[in-house]
Each structure stands twice: as C-alpha cells, then as structure tokens.
N, C-alpha and C positions, 0 to 999 in steps of 0.2 A: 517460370518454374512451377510445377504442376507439383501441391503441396499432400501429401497419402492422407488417409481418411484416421488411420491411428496417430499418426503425427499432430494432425488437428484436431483431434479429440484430445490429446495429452495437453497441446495449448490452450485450450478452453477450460479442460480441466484447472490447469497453472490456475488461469485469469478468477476460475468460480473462488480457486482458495482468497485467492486476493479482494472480491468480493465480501467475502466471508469476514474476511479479517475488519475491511472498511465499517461491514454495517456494525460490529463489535466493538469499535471504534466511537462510532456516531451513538451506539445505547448505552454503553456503559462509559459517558463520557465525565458524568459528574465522579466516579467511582476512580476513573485512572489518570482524573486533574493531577490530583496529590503529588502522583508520580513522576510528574516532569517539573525539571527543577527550573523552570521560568517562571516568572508572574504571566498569570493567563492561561495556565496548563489545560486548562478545558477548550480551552480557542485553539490551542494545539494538537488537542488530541480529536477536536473535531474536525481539522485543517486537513490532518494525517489518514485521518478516513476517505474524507471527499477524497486525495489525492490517490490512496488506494481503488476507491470506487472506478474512478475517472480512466486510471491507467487500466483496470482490468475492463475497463469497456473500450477502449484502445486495440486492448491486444483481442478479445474477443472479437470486434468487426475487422480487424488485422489493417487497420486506420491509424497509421503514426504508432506503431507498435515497438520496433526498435527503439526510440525517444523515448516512451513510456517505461519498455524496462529498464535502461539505463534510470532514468531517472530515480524509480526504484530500487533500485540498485544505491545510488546515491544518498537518496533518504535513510535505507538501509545501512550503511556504512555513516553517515552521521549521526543517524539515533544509536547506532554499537557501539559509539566510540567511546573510549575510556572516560572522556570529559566531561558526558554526559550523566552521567552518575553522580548521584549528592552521597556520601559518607551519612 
C-alpha cells in the first residue's frame, strides 16, 4: 500500500509531538517526580519519556509502528485513570 506524502507528513508530525513530550519528560524530571504518586516518581517520569522517545522513533521509521501506538495508547489510559491520582 503506497502511503500519500500528506499522510506521512501528518504521521511524522503525530511522532515530533511525541518527541516533544519525551524530551519534557527527561528535563523536567526532578520538577514532575512530586506528581506521581509512587516512590520513585522521578524513575517514572524518566521511564515515561524514554518510552515516548522510543515509540515516536517507531512510528517515525514506520518500524513496529502499530505496537508503538497501541502501547501508547496503553500508557495513556493508565496514567488517565482515576486511580492514579493522590487527593
């Protein structure tokens, strides 16, 4: 299947935000420890980066792409989840 050139610029686009998010992730990691309510919150929010980096360079080389965003997806729906919230 022969993929359009706006098609694949919009997926590359997707992957730069994801990017984006990771490296924000990785600098400001001592700053959004606090915010996760495990011991270790800094190992998780640096955990949460690499895995963002990783997956948007996935969907970027279009290399294990679908796995990547499910997985993201995944991430996504257990970091939202109500549970995950300290009062």
């Amino acid at each position: 299947m022969k993929i359009h050139i706006p098609t694949r610029m919009a997926v590359v686009l997707y992957a730069l935000i994801w990017v984006y998010f990771g490296i924000n992730h990785l600098l400001h990691a001592k700053e959004m420890g606090p915010m996760v309510p495990l011991p270790g919150g800094t190992f998780f929010v640096v955990l949460t980066g690499i895995a963002m980096i990783l997956a948007a360079v996935a969907i970027i080389f279009n290399k294990y792409a679908k796995p990547a965003c499910y997985l993201l997806a995944l991430m996504l729906v257990i970091l939202s989840s109500p549970f995950t919230y300290r009062d």
